[in-house]
Every structure is written in structure tokens, then in C-alpha cells.
C-alpha positions as CSV (number, residue, x, y, z in Angstrom):
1,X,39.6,-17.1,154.4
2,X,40.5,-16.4,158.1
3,X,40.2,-13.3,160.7
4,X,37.3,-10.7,161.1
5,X,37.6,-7.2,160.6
6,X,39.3,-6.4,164.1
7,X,41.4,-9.5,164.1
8,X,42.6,-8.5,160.8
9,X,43.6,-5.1,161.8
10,X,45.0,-6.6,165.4
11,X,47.4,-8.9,163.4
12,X,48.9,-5.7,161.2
13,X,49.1,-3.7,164.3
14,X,51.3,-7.2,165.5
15,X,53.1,-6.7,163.1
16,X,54.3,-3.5,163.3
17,X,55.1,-4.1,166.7
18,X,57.7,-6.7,165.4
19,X,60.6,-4.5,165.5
20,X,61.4,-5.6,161.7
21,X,60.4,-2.5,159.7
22,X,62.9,-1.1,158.0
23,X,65.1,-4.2,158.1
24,X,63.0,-6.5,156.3
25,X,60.4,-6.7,153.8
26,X,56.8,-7.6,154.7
27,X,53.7,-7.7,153.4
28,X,50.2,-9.0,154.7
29,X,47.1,-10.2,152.4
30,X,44.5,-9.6,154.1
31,X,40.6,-11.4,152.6
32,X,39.2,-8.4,150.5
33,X,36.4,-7.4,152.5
34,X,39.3,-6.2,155.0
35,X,41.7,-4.6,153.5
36,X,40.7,-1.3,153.5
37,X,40.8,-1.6,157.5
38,X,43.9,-3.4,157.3
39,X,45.9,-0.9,155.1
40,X,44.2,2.0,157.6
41,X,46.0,0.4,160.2
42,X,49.1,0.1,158.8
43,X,49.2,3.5,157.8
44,X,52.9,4.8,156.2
45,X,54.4,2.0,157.4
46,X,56.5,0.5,155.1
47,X,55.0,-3.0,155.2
48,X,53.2,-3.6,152.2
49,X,49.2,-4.2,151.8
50,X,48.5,-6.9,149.5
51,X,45.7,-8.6,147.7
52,X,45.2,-12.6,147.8
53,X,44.2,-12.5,144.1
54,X,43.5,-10.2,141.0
55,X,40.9,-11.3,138.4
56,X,42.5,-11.8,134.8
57,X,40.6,-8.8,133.4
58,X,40.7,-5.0,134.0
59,X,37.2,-4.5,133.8
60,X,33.8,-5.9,133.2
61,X,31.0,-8.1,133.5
62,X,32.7,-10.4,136.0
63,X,30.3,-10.7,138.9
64,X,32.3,-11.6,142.4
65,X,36.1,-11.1,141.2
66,X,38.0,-8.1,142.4
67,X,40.4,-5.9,139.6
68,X,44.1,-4.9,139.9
69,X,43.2,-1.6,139.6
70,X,40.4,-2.1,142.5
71,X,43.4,-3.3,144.3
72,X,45.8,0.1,144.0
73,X,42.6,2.0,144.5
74,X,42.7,0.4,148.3
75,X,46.5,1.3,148.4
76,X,47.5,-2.8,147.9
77,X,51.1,-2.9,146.4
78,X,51.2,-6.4,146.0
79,X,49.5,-9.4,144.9
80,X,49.6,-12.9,145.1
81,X,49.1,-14.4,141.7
82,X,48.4,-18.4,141.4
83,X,48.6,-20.0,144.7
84,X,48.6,-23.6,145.4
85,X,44.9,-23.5,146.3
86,X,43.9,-21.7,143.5
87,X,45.6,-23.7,141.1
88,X,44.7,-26.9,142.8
89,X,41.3,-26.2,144.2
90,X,40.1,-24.0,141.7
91,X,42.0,-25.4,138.9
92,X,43.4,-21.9,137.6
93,X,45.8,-22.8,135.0
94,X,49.1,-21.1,133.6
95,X,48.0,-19.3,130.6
96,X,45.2,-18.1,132.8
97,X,47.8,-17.1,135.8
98,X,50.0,-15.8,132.8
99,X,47.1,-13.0,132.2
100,X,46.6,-12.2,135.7
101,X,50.3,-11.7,136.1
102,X,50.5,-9.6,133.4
103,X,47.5,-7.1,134.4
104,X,48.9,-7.1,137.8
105,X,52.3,-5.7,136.8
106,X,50.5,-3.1,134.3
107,X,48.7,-2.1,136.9
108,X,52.2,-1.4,138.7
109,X,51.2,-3.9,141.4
110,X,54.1,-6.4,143.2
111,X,53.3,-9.8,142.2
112,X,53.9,-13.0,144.3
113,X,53.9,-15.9,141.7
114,X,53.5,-19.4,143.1
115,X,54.9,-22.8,141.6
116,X,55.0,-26.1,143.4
117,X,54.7,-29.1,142.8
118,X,52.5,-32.0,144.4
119,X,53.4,-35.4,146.1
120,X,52.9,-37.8,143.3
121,X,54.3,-35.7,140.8
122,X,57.9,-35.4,143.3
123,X,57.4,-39.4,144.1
124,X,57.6,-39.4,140.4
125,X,60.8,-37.6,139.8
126,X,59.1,-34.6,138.2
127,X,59.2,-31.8,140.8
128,X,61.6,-29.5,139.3
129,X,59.7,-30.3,135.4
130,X,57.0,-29.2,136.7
131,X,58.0,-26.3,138.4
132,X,59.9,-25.2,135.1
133,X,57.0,-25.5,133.3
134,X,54.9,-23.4,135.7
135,X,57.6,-20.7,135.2
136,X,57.5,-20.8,131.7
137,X,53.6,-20.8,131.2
138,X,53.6,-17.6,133.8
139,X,56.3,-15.9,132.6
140,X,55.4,-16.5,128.8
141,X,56.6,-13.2,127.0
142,X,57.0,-10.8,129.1
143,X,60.2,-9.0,129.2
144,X,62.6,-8.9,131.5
145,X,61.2,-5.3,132.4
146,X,57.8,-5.9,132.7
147,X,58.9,-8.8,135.2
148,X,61.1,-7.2,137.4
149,X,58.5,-6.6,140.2
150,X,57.5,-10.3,140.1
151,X,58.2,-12.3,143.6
152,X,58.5,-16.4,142.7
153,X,57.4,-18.0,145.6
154,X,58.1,-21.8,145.6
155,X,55.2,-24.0,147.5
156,X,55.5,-27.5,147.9
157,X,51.7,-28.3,147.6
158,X,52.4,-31.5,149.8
159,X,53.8,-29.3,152.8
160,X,50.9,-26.7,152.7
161,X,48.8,-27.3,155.9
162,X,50.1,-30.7,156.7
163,X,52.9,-29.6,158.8
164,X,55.1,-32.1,157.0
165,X,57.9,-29.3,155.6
166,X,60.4,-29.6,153.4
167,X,63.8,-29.9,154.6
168,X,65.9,-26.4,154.2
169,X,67.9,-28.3,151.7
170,X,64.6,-29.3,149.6
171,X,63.7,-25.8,149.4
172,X,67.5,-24.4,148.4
173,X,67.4,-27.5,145.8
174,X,64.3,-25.9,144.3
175,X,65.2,-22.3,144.9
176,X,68.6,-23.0,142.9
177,X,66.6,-25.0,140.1
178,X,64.2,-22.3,139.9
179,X,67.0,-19.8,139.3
180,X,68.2,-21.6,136.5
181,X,65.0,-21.3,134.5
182,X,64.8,-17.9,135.2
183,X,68.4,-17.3,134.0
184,X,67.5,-19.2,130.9
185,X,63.9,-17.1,130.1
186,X,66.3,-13.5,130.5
187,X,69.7,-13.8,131.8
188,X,71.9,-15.0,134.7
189,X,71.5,-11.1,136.2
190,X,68.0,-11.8,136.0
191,X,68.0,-14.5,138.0
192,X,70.0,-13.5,140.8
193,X,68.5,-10.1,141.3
194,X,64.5,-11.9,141.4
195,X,63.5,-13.0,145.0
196,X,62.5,-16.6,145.0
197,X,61.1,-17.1,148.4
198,X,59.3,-20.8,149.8
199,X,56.0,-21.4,151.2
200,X,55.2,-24.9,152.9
201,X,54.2,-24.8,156.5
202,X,57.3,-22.3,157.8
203,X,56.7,-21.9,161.6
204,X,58.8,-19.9,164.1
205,X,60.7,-23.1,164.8
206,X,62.3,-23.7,161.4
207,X,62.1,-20.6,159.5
208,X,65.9,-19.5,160.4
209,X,67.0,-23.0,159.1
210,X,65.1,-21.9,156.0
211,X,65.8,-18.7,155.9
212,X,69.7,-19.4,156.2
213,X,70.1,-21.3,152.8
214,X,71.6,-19.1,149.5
215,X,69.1,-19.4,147.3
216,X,66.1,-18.7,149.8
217,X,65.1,-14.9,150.4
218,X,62.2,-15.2,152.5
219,X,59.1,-16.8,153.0
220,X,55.4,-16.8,152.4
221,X,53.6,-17.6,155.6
222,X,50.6,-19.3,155.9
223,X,48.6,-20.5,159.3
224,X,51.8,-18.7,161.2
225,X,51.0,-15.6,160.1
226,X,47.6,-16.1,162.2
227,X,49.3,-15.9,165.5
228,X,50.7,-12.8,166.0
229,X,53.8,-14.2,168.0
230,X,54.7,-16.8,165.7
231,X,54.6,-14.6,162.7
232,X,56.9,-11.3,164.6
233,X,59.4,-14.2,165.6
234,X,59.6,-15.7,161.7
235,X,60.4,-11.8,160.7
236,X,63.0,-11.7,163.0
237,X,64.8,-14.7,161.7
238,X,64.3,-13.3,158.4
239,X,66.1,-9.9,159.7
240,X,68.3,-12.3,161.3
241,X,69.4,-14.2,157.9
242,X,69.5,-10.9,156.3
243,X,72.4,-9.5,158.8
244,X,74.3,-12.9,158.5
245,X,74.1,-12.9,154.9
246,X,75.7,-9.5,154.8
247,X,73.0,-7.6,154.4
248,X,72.3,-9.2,150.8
């Protein structure tokens, strides 16, 4: 819930100015009320216009929530499905993020799922429990097909807006766990082919460290993405990791 309507559109235009396009994937997610300016200003590009949410239904007497279709009808491609402070704050649970991940890829939408876990439950030991069972709840039944647009973004809830960050080898810990579950919902092809990215407080000083693990293909950027320096500098050390990795 940050940005007005010409700070919005000043931040995409940023963005484009990044040098990145065409090298990297990107995608902003913009508050509703802006992203028909936002996706004006981005034009053709090839950087993706996204929504922050998608209501669990296609239609209906749901006063205040916005649909996936609404969301392809503004030109969005992508959605973020079950972030940190929507599970946490708002208490959305997984069979309830398992429906709005579902209607999103019907609708042909991207989705970015979130899983993470919080600080008592990684004191505890249980971290990568309770991301596997966030996977599983999301993921349910759908098949391998249906899923193959779906983004896993991994948020530690304890390094969201705290600026305590998880060290590049917390992140490729989780990132290699995740994979595992995926390979054991579908297959081991599965798995390597989905892009697991991390969200927790990645800044222009430690995204390349982040970014340069195996298992890590990118990140989802919070309060950085709000200054338009910070955020053109994390896309180039994601274009940077891309060219070291071989272009994988």
C-alpha cells in the first residue's frame, strides 16, 4: 500500500530505464487503483504487470475484492498469491490460497505463490515442515500442467521489513528443500524447471550474494523496489547471476 498514481508510473518508467529488459524477467505489482496507469506506462515492454492479490472467486457478490479475470482485463499477467502479510495479517489460509491459485492459473494468469515460515516456528526446528506443508496445501491437486505457470517465492516472515536477512545460504537451504517437495508432488523435472525465488528484505547491497546461489532464481522485492535506483541495481545483479550461471 505505497506510491500515488504518478509515483507509481515514475517507478515503471525506472524501470524500464534499467537496461535489464530482455535479459531478465521482471514484473511490478502495482496497488489496484494504479494499475491501469502503471501498465499504460509500460506499454509493450516485456516487463510484466501484475496484481498484489486475486479474490478466491470468479465472480459475485464480494464487495471490495478484485477478480482474476478483472486482472487480465487491465492486461496483469501475473499475480501474487498468499503473501506473508496476507497470510499473517489477514490470516488467509492454504485451502483458501489453494482456490485463489487455482482461479488464477485458469484465468491464464502467472502466479507468485509465497511460503515462509516465522521466527518461532524456525527457533523451533520447523522451518522447512512448515514450508512443505504450505506447498502441499497450495499445490493440492493440481496437475503438473495446470501448475507450470506458478512462481514459489520463499519469504522468511522474520526477514520481511526488519532488515535482518537471511544469509544467501539460508535461502539456498530453503530453495533446495523446497525443490524437493516439489519433486515429490510431480517429478524431479518438475522441480528443476519451477522458479523458486526468495523474498526477505533483498537490497542492492546483497542481492548478487543471493542471487549467485543454485537454487535461487530471483527475487521478490519489497521496500527496494520503492527507490527507483536501488530496485534497477538489484535487476542488474539478477542479469548479472544470469550471465555467470550460463545463461540458465
Amino acid at each position: 500500500m505505497n506510491t500515488d498514481l504518478a509515483s507509481g508510473a515514475e517507478l515503471a518508467d525506472a524501470l524500464l530505464a534499467a537496461g535489464t529488459e530482455g535479459v531478465i524477467d521482471a514484473a511490478v505489482y502495482p496497488p489496484f487503483p494504479y494499475l491501469f496507469t502503471v501498465g499504460r506506462t509500460l506499454g509493450h515492454s516485456d516487463v510484466l504487470l501484475g496484481g498484489q492479490d486475486c479474490a478466491a472467486e470468479a465472480s459475485g457478490a464480494f464487495t471490495g475484492q478484485v477478480s482474476a479475470d478483472m486482472l487480465c482485463d487491465l492486461g496483469c499477467r501475473s499475480v501474487i498469491i498468499g503473501h506473508s502479510e496476507r497470510r499473517h495479517g489477514l490470516q488467509e489460509g492454504d485451502e483458501l490460497l489453494h482456490q485463489k491459485l487455482a482461479i488464477a492459473l485458469e484465468s491464464g494468469l502467472q502466479a507468485v505463490l509465497c511460503v515462509g515460515e516465522t521466527l518461532s516456528q524456525r527457533d523451533d526446528g520447523l522451518a522447512e515442515a512448515v514450508v512443505a506443508k504450505q506447498l502441499r496445501g497450495c499445490f493440492g491437486t493440481l496437475t503438473a500442467e495446470t501448475a507450470d505457470r506458478v512462481v514459489v517465492a520463499y519469504e522468511p516472515v522474520w526477514a520481511i521489513g526488519t532488515g535482518r536477512t537471511a544469509t544467501p545460504q539460508d535461502a539456498q537451504a530453503m530453495h533446495s528443500s523446497i525443490r524437493g517437495v516439489l519433486a515429490d508432488l510431480y517429478d524431479s523435472r518438475f522441480a528443476a524447471q519451477t522458479r523458486i525465488i526468495y523474498g526477505g528484505s533483498v537490497n542492492a547491497k546483497n542481492a548478487r550474494a543471493i542471487f549467485a546461489e543454485p537454487d535461487v532464481d530471483g527475487g521478490l522485492i519489497g521496500g527496494a523496489s520503492l527507490k527507483a535506483e536501488d530496485f534497477a541495481s538489484i535487476c542488474r545483479a539478477a542479469a548479472e547471476a544470469w550471465s555467470a550461471a550460463g545463461g540458465h
